[in-house]
C-alpha positions in Angstrom: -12.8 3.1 -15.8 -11.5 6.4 -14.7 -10.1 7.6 -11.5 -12.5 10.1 -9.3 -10.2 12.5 -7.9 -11.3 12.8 -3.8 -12.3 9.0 -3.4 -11.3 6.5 -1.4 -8.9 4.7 -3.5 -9.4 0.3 -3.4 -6.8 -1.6 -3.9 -7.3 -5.6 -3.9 -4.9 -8.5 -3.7 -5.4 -12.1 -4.0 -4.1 -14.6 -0.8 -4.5 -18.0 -1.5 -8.2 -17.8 -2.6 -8.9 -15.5 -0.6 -8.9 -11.2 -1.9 -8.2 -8.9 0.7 -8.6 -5.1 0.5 -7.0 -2.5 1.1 -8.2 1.1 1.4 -6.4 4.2 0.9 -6.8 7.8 0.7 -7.9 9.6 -2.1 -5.5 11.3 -4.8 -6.3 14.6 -3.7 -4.9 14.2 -0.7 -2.3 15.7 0.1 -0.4 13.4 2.9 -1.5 10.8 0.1 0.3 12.7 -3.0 3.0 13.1 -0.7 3.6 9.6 0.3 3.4 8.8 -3.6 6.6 10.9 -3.8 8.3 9.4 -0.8 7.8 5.6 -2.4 9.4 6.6 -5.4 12.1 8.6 -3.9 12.8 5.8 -1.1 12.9 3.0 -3.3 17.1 3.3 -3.0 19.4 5.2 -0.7 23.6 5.7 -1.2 25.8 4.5 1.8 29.3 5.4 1.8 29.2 5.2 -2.2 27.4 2.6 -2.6 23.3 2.4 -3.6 21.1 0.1 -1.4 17.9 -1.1 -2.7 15.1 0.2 -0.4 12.1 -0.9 -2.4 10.7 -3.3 0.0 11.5 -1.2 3.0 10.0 1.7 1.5 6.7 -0.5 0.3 6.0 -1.3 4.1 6.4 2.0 5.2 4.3 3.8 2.2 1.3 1.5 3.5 1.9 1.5 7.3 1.6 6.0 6.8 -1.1 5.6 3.8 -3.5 2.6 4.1 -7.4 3.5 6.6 -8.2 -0.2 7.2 -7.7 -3.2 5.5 -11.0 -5.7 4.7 -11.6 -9.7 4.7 -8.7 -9.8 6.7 -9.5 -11.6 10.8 -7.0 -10.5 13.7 -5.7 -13.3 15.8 -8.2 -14.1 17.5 -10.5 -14.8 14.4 -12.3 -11.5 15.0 -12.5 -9.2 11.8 -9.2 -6.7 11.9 -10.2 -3.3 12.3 -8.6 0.2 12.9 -10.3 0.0 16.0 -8.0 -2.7 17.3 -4.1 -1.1 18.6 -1.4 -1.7 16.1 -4.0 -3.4 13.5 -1.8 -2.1 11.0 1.4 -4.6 12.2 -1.0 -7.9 12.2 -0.4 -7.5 8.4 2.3 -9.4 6.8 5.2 -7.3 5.3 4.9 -8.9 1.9 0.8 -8.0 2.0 1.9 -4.2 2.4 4.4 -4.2 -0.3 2.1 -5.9 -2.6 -0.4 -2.9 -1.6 2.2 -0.5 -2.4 3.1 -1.9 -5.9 -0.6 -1.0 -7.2 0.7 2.6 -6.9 4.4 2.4 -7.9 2.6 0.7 -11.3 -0.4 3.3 -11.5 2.1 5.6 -11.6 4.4 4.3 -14.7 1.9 1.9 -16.6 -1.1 2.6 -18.7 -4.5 1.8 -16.6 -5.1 -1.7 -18.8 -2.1 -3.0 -17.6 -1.9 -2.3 -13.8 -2.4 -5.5 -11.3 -1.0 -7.4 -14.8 
Protein backbone atom coordinates (compact mmCIF):
# COMPACT_ATOMS: atom_id res chain seq x y z
CA UNK A 1 0.00 0.00 0.00
CA UNK A 2 1.39 3.40 -0.75
CA UNK A 3 1.79 6.38 1.40
CA UNK A 4 -0.79 9.53 0.65
CA UNK A 5 1.31 12.46 1.00
CA UNK A 6 -0.95 15.13 3.50
CA UNK A 7 -2.57 12.24 5.64
CA UNK A 8 -2.65 11.57 8.95
CA UNK A 9 0.04 9.08 9.34
CA UNK A 10 -1.18 5.60 11.79
CA UNK A 11 1.20 4.07 13.52
CA UNK A 12 0.10 0.85 15.74
CA UNK A 13 1.84 -1.17 18.38
CA UNK A 14 0.96 -4.19 20.19
CA UNK A 15 0.81 -4.08 24.45
CA UNK A 16 0.13 -7.30 25.82
CA UNK A 17 -2.93 -8.13 23.65
CA UNK A 18 -3.88 -5.13 23.49
CA UNK A 19 -2.85 -2.48 19.99
CA UNK A 20 -2.63 0.94 20.75
CA UNK A 21 -2.42 3.80 18.16
CA UNK A 22 -0.77 6.38 17.57
CA UNK A 23 -1.44 9.30 15.26
CA UNK A 24 0.87 11.53 13.71
CA UNK A 25 1.08 14.30 11.24
CA UNK A 26 1.21 13.92 7.76
CA UNK A 27 4.58 13.78 5.64
CA UNK A 28 3.98 17.04 4.17
CA UNK A 29 4.25 18.65 7.09
CA UNK A 30 6.62 20.48 7.57
CA UNK A 31 7.23 20.54 11.67
CA UNK A 32 6.65 16.70 10.87
CA UNK A 33 9.67 16.47 8.06
CA UNK A 34 11.49 18.45 10.38
CA UNK A 35 11.20 16.29 13.39
CA UNK A 36 12.19 13.24 10.98
CA UNK A 37 15.46 15.05 10.69
CA UNK A 38 15.94 15.89 14.29
CA UNK A 39 15.44 11.85 15.23
CA UNK A 40 18.00 10.93 13.03
CA UNK A 41 20.35 13.62 13.82
CA UNK A 42 19.75 13.24 17.75
CA UNK A 43 20.09 9.65 17.93
CA UNK A 44 24.03 10.42 19.35
CA UNK A 45 25.74 13.53 20.66
CA UNK A 46 29.84 13.98 21.42
CA UNK A 47 30.74 15.01 25.11
CA UNK A 48 34.23 16.04 25.76
CA UNK A 49 35.37 13.43 22.96
CA UNK A 50 33.42 10.98 23.54
CA UNK A 51 29.83 9.92 21.53
CA UNK A 52 26.81 9.23 23.79
CA UNK A 53 23.99 7.21 22.43
CA UNK A 54 20.79 9.45 22.41
CA UNK A 55 18.54 7.06 20.56
CA UNK A 56 16.05 6.51 23.32
CA UNK A 57 16.17 10.06 24.47
CA UNK A 58 15.70 11.35 21.14
CA UNK A 59 12.60 8.54 20.48
CA UNK A 60 10.70 10.16 23.52
CA UNK A 61 11.13 13.50 22.43
CA UNK A 62 10.44 12.96 18.49
CA UNK A 63 6.86 11.64 19.80
CA UNK A 64 6.20 14.07 22.74
CA UNK A 65 6.76 17.25 19.65
CA UNK A 66 5.16 14.87 16.74
CA UNK A 67 2.35 12.52 17.92
CA UNK A 68 -1.96 14.43 17.90
CA UNK A 69 -3.46 11.76 20.28
CA UNK A 70 -2.90 8.39 20.97
CA UNK A 71 -6.14 5.73 20.78
CA UNK A 72 -7.23 2.46 23.00
CA UNK A 73 -5.17 3.87 25.50
CA UNK A 74 -7.43 4.85 29.20
CA UNK A 75 -5.87 7.74 31.58
CA UNK A 76 -5.74 6.84 35.21
CA UNK A 77 -8.75 7.02 36.03
CA UNK A 78 -9.99 4.46 33.43
CA UNK A 79 -11.41 7.23 31.28
CA UNK A 80 -10.28 7.12 27.54
CA UNK A 81 -6.87 9.42 27.18
CA UNK A 82 -7.42 12.22 25.15
CA UNK A 83 -5.60 15.58 24.05
CA UNK A 84 -8.18 17.08 25.82
CA UNK A 85 -6.91 15.96 29.21
CA UNK A 86 -3.40 18.33 30.48
CA UNK A 87 -0.17 16.58 29.91
CA UNK A 88 -1.95 13.38 28.21
CA UNK A 89 1.00 13.08 26.35
CA UNK A 90 3.31 12.15 29.76
CA UNK A 91 0.60 9.34 30.89
CA UNK A 92 2.44 7.43 28.13
CA UNK A 93 5.12 5.12 29.01
CA UNK A 94 8.64 6.09 27.63
CA UNK A 95 9.27 2.75 26.02
CA UNK A 96 5.44 3.22 24.18
CA UNK A 97 6.94 6.57 22.58
CA UNK A 98 10.15 5.12 21.51
CA UNK A 99 8.51 2.13 20.04
CA UNK A 100 6.25 4.99 18.13
CA UNK A 101 9.31 6.54 17.04
CA UNK A 102 11.02 3.40 15.61
CA UNK A 103 8.08 3.01 12.90
CA UNK A 104 9.82 6.16 11.34
CA UNK A 105 13.52 5.65 11.99
CA UNK A 106 12.66 2.10 9.91
CA UNK A 107 10.32 3.89 7.24
CA UNK A 108 13.06 5.75 6.62
CA UNK A 109 15.94 3.05 5.94
CA UNK A 110 13.91 -0.20 5.08
CA UNK A 111 11.85 -1.14 2.22
CA UNK A 112 7.90 -0.85 3.05
CA UNK A 113 7.47 -4.94 3.29
CA UNK A 114 9.72 -5.05 5.97
CA UNK A 115 8.84 -2.08 8.40
CA UNK A 116 7.11 -3.22 11.93
CA UNK A 117 9.23 -6.68 11.03
Amino acid sequence: MAVRLGEEIEVNILIGDEEVRAIFPGYTDEGMAEAIKKLSSGRSVVVRGQAKDRTHEARVKFFNATCLRVENVEATDGTPLTPDIQGWRSQIPPNWKASFAIYFEERATLSEDEVGN
